[in-house]
KOLDREN-827770 format. One record per residue: z, y, x of N, C-alpha, C in turn; residue in one letter. Coordinates in steps of 0.2 Angstrom, whole numbers, plus 5000, padded with zeros to 4 digits. Example, Ala and Ser with C-alpha at 12.3 -4.5 7.8 and 13.67 -1.06 7.14 Angstrom:
KOLDREN-827770
503949725066503949785062503949845066A/503549895064503649955068503950005064S/
END
This chain:
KOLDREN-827770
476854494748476954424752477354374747X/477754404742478254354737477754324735X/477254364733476854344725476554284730X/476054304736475754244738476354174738X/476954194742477154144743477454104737X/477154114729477454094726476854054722X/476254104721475654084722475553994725X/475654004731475353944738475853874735X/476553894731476853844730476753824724X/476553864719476153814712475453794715X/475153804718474553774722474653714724X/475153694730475353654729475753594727X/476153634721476553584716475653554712X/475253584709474653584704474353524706X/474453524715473853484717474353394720X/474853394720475253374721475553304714X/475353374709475353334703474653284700X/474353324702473653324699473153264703X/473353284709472953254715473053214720X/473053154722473353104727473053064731X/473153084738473053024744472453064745X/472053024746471053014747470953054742X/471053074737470653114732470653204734X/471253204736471353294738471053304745X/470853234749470653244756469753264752X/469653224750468753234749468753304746X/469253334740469253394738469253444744X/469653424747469653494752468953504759X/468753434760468353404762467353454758X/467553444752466953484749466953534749X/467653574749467753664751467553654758X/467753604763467553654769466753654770X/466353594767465953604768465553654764X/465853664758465453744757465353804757X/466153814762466253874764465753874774X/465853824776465353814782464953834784X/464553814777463653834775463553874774X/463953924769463753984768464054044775X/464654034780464654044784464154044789X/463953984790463253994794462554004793X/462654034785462054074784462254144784X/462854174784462954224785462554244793X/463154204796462854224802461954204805X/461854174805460954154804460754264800X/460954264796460654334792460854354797X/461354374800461654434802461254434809X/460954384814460654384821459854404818X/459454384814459154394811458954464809X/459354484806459354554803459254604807X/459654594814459954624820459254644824X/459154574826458554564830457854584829X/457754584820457254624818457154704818X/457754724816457854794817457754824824X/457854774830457754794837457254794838X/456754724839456254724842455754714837X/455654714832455054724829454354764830X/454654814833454154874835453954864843X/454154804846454054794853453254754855X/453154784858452154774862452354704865X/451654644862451654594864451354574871X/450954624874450354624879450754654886X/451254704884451454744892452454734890X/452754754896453554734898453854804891X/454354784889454754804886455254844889X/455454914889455954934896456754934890X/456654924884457354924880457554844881X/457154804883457554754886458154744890X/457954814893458454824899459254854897X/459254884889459854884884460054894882X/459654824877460054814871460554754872X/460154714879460854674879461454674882X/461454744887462054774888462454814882X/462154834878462654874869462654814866X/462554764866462754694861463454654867X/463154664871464054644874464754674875X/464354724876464854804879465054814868X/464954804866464954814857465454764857X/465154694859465554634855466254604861X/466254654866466854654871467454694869X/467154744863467554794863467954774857X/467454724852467854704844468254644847X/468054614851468454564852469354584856X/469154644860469854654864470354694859X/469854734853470454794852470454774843X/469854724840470054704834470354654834X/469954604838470354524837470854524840X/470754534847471454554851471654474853X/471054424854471254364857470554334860X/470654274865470254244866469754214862X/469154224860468654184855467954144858X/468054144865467654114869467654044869X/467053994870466953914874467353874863X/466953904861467253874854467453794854X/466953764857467053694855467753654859X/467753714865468253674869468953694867X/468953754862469653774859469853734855X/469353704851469453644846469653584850X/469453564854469553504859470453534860X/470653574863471153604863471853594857X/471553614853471853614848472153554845X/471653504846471653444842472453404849X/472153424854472653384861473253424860X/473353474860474053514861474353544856X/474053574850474253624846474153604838X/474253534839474153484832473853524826X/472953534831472653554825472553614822X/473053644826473153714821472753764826X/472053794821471753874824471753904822X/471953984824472154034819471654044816X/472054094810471454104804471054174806X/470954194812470554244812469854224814X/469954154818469254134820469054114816X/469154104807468654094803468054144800X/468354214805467854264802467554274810X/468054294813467954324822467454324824X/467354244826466554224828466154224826X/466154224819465354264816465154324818X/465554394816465454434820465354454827X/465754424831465554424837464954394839X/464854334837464254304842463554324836X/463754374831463154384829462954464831X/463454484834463054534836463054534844X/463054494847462854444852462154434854X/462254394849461454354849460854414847X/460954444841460654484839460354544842X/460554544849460754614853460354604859X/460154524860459754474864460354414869X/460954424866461254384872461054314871X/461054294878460554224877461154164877X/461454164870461854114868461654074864X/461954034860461854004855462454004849X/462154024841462654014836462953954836X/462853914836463153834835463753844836X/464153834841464853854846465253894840X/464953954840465453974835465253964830X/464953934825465153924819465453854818X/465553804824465953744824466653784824X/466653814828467453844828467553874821X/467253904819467153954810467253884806X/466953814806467153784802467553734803X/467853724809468453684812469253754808X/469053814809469653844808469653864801X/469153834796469053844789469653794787X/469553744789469753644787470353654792X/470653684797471253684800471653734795X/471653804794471753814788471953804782X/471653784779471753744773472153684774X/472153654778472753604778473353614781X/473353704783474153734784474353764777X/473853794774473953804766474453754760X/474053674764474553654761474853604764X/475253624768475753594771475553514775X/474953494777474653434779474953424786X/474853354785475353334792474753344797X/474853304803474453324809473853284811X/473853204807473153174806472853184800X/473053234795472553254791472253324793X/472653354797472453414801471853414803X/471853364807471353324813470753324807X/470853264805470353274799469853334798X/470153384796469853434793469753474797X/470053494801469553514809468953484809X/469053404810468353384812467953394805X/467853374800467653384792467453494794X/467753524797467153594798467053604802X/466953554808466553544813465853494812X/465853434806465453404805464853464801X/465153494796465053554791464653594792X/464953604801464553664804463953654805X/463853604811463053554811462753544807X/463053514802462553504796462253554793X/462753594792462253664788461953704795X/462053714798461753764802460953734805X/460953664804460553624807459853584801X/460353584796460253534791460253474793X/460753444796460453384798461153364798X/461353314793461953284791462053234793X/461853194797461753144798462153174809X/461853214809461953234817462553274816X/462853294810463453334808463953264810X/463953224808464353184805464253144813X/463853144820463953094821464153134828X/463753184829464153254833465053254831X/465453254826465953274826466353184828X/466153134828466453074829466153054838X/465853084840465453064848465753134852X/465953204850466053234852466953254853X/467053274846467653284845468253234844X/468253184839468653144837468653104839X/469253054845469352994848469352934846X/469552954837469652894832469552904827X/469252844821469252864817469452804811X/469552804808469352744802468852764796X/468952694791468452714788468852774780X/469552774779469652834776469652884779X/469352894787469352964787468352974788X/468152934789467452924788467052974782X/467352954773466952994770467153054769X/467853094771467953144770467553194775X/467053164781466653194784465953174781X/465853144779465153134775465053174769X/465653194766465753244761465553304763X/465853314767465753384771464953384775X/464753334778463953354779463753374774X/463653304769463153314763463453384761X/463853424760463853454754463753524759X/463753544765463553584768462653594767X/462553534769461753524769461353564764X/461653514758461653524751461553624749X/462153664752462253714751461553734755X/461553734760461053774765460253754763X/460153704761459553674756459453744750X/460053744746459853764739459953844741X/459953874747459953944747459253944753X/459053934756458653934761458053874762X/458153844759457353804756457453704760X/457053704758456953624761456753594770X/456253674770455753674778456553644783X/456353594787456553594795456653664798X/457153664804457153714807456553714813X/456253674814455953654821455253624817X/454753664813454253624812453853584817X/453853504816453453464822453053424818X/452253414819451653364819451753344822X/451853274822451753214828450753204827X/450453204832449853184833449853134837X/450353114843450253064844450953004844X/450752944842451352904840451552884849X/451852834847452352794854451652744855X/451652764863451252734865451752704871X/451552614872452052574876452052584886X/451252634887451352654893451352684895X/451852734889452052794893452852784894X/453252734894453652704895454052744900X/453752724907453952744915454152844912X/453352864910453552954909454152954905X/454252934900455052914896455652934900X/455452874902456252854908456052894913X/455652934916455752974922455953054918X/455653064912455953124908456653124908X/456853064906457653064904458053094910X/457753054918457953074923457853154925X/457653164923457453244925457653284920X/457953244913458653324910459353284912X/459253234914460053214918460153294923X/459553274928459753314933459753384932X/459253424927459353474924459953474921X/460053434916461053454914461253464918X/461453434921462053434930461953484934X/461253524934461253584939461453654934X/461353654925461353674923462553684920X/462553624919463453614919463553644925X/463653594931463953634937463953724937X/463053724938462953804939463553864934X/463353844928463953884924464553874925X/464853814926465453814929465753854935X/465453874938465553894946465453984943X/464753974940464754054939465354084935X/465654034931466354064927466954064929X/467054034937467554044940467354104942X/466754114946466554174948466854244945X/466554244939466854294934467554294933X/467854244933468554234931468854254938X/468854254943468954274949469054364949X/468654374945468554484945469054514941X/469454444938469954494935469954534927X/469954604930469854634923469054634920X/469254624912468554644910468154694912X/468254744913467754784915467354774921X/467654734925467354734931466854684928X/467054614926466654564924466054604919X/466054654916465454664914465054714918X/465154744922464854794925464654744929X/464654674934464354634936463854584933X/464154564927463754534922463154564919X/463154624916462954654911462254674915X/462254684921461554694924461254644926X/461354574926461354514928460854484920X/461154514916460954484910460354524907X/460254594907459854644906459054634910X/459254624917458654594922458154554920X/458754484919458554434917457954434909X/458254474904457954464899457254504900X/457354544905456754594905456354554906X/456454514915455854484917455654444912X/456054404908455854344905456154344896X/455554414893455954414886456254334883X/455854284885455854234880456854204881X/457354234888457954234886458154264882X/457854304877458154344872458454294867X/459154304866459554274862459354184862X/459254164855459254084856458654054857X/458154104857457454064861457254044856X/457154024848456953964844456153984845X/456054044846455254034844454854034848X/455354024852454753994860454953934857X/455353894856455353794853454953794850X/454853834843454153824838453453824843X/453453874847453053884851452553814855X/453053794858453053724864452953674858X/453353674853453153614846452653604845X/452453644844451553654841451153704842X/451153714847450553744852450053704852X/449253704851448853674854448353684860X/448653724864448153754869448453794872X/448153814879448353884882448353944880X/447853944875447954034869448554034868X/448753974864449653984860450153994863X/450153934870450553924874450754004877X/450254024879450254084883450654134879X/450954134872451254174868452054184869X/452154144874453054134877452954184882X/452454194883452354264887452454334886X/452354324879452354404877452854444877X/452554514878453154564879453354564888X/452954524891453254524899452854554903X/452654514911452254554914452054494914X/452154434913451854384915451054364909X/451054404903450654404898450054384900X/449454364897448854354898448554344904X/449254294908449254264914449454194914X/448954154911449054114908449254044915X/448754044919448854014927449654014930X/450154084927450654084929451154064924X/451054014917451453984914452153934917X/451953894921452253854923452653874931X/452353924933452953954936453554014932X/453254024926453854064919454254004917X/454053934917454353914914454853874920X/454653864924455153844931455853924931X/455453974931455954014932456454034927X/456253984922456854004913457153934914X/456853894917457353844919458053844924X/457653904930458453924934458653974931X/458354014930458854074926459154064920X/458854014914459254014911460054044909X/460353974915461153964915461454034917X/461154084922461254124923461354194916X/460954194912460654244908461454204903X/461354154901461954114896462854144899X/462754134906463554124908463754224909X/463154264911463154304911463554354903X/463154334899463454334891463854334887X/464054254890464754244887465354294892X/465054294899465854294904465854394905X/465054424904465154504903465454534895X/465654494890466054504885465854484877X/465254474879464854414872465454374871X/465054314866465254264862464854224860X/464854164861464054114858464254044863X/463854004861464053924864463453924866X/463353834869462953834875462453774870X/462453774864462153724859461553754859X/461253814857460353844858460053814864X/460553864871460353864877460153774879X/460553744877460353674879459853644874X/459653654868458953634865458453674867X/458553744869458153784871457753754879X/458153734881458253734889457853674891X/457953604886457653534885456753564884X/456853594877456153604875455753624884X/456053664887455553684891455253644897X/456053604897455953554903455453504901X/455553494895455053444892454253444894X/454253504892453553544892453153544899X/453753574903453553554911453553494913X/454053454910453853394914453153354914X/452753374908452253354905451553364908X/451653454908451353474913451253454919X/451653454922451653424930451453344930X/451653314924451353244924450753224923X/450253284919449653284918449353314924X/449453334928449153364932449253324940X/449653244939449653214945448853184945X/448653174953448253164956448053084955X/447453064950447452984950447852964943X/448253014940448552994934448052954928X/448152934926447752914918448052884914X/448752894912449152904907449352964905X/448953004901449153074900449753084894X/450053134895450653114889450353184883X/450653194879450753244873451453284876X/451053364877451753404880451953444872X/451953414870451953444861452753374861X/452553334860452953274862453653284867X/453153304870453953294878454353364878X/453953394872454453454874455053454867X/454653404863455253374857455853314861X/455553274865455953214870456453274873X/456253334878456453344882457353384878X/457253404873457753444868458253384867X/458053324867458653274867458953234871X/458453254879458653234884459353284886X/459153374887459653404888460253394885X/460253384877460853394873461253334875X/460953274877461253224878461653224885X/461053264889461553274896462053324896X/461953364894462553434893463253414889X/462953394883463553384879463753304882X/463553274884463653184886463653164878X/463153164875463253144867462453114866X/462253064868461553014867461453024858X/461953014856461852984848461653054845X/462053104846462053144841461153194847X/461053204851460353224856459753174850X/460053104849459553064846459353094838X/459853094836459853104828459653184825X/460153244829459853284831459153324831X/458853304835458153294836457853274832X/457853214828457553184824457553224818X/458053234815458253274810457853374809X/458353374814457853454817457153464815X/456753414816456053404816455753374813X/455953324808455653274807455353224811X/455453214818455153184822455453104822X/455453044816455753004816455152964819X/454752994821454152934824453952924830X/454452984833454652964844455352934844X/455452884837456452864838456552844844X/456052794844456152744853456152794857X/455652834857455752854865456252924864X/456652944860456952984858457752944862X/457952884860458352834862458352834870X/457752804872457352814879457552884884X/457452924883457352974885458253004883X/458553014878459353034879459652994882X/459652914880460052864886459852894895X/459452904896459152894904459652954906X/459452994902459853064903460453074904X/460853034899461753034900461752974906X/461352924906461552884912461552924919X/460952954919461053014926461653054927X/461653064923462153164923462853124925X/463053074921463753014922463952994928X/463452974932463352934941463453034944X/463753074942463853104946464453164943X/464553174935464853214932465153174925X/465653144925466053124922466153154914X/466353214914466453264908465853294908X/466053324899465253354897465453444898X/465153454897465153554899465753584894X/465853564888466453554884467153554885X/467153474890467653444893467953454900X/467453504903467753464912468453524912X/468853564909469353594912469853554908X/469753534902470253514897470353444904X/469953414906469953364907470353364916X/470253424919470653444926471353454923X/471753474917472153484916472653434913X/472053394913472553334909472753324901X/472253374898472153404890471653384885X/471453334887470853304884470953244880X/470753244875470953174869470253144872X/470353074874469753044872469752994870X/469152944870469152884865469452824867X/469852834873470452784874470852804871X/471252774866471652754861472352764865X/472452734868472952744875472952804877X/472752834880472452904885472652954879X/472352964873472152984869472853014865X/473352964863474152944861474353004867X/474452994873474753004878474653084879X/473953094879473653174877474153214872X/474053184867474253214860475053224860X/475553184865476253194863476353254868X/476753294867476953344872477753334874X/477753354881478453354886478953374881X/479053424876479453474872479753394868X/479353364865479453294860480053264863X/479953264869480353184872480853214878X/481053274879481353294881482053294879X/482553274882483353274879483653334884X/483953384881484053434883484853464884X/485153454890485953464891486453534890X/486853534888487253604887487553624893X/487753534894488553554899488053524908X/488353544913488153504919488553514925X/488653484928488953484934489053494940X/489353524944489353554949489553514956X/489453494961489653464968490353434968X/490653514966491453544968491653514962X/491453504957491853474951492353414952X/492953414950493353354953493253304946X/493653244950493453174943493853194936X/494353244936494553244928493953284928X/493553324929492953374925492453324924X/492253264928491653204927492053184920X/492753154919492853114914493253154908X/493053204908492953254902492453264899X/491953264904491153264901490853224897X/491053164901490953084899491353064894X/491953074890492353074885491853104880X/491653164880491353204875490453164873X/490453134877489953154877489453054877X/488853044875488652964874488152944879X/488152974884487652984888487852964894X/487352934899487352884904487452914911X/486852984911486753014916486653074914X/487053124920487153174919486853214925X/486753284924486353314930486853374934X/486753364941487153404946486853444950X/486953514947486653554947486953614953X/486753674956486953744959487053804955X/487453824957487553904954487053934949X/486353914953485853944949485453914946X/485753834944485653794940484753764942X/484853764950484253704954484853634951X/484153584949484353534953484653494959X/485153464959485253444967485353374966X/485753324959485653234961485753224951X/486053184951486153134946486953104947X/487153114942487853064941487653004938X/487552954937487552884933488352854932X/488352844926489052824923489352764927X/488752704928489252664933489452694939X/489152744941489552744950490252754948X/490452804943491152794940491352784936X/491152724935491752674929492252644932X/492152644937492652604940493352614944X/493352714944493752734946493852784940X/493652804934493652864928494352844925X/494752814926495352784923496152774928X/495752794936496452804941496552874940X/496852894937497152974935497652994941X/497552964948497952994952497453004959X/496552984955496053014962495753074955X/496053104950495753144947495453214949X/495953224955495853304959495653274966X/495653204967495453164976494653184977X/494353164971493553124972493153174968X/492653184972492153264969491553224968X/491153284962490453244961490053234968X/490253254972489753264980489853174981X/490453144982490753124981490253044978X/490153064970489952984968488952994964X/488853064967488053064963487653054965X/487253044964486653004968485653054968X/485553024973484853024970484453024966X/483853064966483453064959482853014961X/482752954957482352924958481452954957X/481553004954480853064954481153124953X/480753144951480853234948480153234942X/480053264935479553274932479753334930X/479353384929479053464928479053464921X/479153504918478953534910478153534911X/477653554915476853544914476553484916X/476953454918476853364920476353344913X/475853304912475453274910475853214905X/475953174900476053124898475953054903X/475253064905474952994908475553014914X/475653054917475853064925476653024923X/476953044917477553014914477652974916X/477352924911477552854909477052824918X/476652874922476552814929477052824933X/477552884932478152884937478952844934X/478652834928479252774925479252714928X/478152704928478152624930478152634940X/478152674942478152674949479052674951X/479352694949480152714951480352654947X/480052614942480652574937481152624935X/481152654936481752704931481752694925X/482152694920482252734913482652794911X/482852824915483052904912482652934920X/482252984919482353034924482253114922X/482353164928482553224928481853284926X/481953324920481553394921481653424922X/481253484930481453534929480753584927X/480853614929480353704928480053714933X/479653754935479353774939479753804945X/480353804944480853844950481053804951X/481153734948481553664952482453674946X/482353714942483053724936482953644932X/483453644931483553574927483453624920X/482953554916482853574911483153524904X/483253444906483453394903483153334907X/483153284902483153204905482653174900X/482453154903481853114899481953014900X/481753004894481952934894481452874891X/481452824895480852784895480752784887X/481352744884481452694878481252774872X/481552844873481052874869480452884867X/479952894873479352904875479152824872X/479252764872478852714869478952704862X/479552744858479752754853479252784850X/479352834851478752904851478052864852X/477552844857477152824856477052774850X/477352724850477252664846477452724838X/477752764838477352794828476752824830X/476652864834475852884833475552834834X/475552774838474952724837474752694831X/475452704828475452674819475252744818X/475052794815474852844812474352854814X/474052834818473452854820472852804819X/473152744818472852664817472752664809X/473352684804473252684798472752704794X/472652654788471952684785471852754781X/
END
């Protein structure tokens, strides 16, 4: 430990001499993005590898009964490295980092730069119908968190480099640098300027760059466009968009609900012994949940007919029942979220970033279908098309992120020649899912708790400071019975205005404010007459150690007050809190967080 410790401090004198301001941020900015990429092709190898060694040997014509499990050994595996190696939470990756950035100034432990690969790779591998994405944001937010504890970096260049291997992640995992860069400013970070701008440009391009030069140039999503944007299919456009709005929203809620459910059971084992046959079923009747679905997306991409199509069938019962497509594809549309929450909540690990481009392509594809098949229609649309629309309809309603669903998509596939209706169809979506769900699937607990940075600058400040910051915290207190020499001994000692009166077992019970006794602290003949009962007063509020920021400064401005009381969860006095600090304190972070 000496030698590291001695080590980490020439590292830092080296870079400190050597390197300054913007220049060591771009440098570390290139490490994260090349540690990223190659991280997310680890794991890419590692589901891959898995996946091949299982089902390779599996019949495309009739039901697979090892369906039934391998994705209970991939959970029941990856439930057991998580409790008894990592021995922490590694679930909902993107919303830990959402966390981290609002409470925990940025800081994620260094296990989650390996954990999650592991886990979610043999997860997904195994068939859990997750997606890598999630965790390798988390892999490359905790790379760039990291490294800016290494070397002592303050709390907005923290931020920084969090986001810098969250943009790292996308980009390499996706190749698509441009949706790295615009996901990590739409998703995660509330603000930005423009020197924090290319330390994330840094880190796309050079993740890209890395995943390029190990794995080739090909798209992940090969797409032909055969048909360009035609101006009257406009209406199908805007009604696609409508239909992954409300696909997002039955999609968010339902997981929601089902993870209280699970969370509700208590101990893990119970949550798997219910999950684990939930998830097992599902994949059987409908192999194509098997882990992240992409080759049913190539599938839907570039299908030209019901021979191909019919290929998302394979390995079920549904096979060479081609007339029953669209009722396979309606029932992967509700099952989906079930086979996903399943996953994560019986002891998996994985994000919900596949499931929702998986989950778009299909809506897409249906919607298309049912479109061509309306009575008296003669606008027929490309379901090759709507199943590329539909992928950035979802992401945009799931995530509530139009720009990065937009770019995304385009990127993914080369598809720059449905931009417009790519625009079209993400807008319509987030406009839907919005009129009824506020938060993205990422966001809605941070955002019940009052723990969410958002891009109100104000809101955002107010997130970010914690109770602990601004609390003034007393030694001495006073008691009822206390007589006026014990009040003007305190107050002799002591520079402070308001004192807390408190019970034997140190409840709360009033306030002393220095003027009620100014005007007798000096008649040394009522010293033993007049008791705190006597001259204390009311509390113009009460605020809690878990009180909210925002709920602070509204109980400041509802009371007028400038000092009031905290206590604990039992009602113990805990200290005083005071307007003029709190506006202190905010006004430096608004300059630290404004600066270029």
């Amino acid at each position: 430990m000496k030698k590291v410790s001695i080590f980490k401090t020439d590292l830092i004198a080296w870079q400190r001499t050597h390197l300054h301001g913007n220049q060591f941020m771009l440098v570390l900015a290139l490490f994260v993005g090349v540690l990223t990429a190659l991280a997310g092709l680890l794991l890419k190898w590692l589901i891959h590898q898995i996946e091949y060694l299982l089902t390779n040997h599996f019949s495309i014509t009739g039901a697979n009964w090892l369906y039934l499990l391998y994705p209970v050994v991939g959970i029941l595996i990856t439930g057991l490295f998580v409790r008894y190696v990592v021995r922490d939470d590694i679930g909902h990756g993107i919303t830990k980092i959402l966390y981290a950035i609002a409470r925990k100034k940025s800081f994620i432990k260094a296990h989650n730069m390996w954990s999650s690969v592991i886990a979610s790779g043999m997860t997904i591998g195994f068939g859990g119908s997750v997606g890598a994405e999630a965790p390798i944001v988390l892999t490359g937010s905790a790379i760039g968190s990291n490294l800016g504890r290494l070397f002592g970096l303050d709390a907005k260049k923290m931020m920084l480099l969090v986001g810098c291997g969250a943009a790292g992640a996308i980009s390499g995992i996706f190749k698509a640098p441009i949706a790295g860069l615009v996901f990590t400013l739409e998703v995660l970070m509330f603000d930005f300027t423009l020197g924090s701008l290319l330390p994330l440009l840094v880190s796309c391009v050079t993740a890209a760059a890395v995943t390029f030069a190990i794995s080739g140039s090909d798209n992940l999503f090969e797409f032909h466009l055969t048909n360009a944007f035609a101006i009257e299919r406009v209406p199908a456009y805007l009604l696609l968009g409508v239909f992954c709005g409300l696909i997002s929203l039955y999609f968010t809620r339902t997981m929601n609900w089902l993870e209280d459910q699970f969370r509700r059971l208590g101990a893990p084992w119970k949550r798997f012994i219910i999950a684990a046959p939930i998830l097992s079923v599902l994949i059987f009747l409908f192999p194509s949940l098997y882990g992240e679905g992409y080759d049913m997306i190539r599938v839907l991409l570039n299908g030209q007919g019901a021979a191909d199509w019919n290929q998302i069938m394979k390995g079920s019962f549904f096979y060479a029942m081609p007339n029953l497509l669209l009722l396979y594809l309606a029932g992967i549309i509700i099952f989906k979220v079930f086979a996903t929450t399943a996953t994560n909540s019986g002891g998996g690990c994985g994000g919900t970033f596949a499931p929702s481009l998986f989950l778009g392509c299909v809506s897409g594809f249906l919607f298309a279908s049912v479109w061509n098949m309306l009575p008296g229609n003669t606008i027929l649309v490309p379901e090759n098309n709507f199943s590329l629309l539909g992928m950035a309809g979802l992401m945009s309603g799931v995530m509530h992120a139009p720009l990065t669903g937009i770019f995304l998509i385009a990127e993914l596939t080369g598809g720059y020649g449905l931009f417009l209706p790519l625009m079209i169809v993400a807008v319509s979506a987030y406009l839907t899912i919005i009129l009824f769900e506020p938060h993205s699937i990422y966001t809605m607990r941070l955002a019940r708790k009052g723990e969410l940075v958002t891009h109100n600058k104000d809101h955002a400040i107010l997130t970010l400071m914690s109770m602990d910051s601004v609390i003034e915290r007393y030694d001495e207190h006073l008691h009822p019975d206390d007589d006026l020499g014990e009040i003007v001994r305190q107050i002799s000692s002591s520079e402070r205005d308001v004192f807390p009166v408190v019970d034997d077992a140190g409840k709360l019970l009033a306030v002393l404010i220095l003027d009620r006794v100014r005007h007798v602290m000096f008649r040394t003949e009522l010293y033993h007459q007049l008791h705190v009962r006597d001259l204390m007063s009311q509390c113009a509020a009460r605020l809690t150690t878990n009180d909210a920021m925002d709920l602070v400064m509204q109980t400041f401005d509802r009371t007028k007050a400038w000092t009031l009381p905290v206590v604990d969860s039992d009602g113990i006095f805990v200290g005083f809190i005071r307007r003029s600090h709190v506006t202190a304190l905010y006004r430096t972070m608004l300059h630290d967080l404004s600066e270029e």
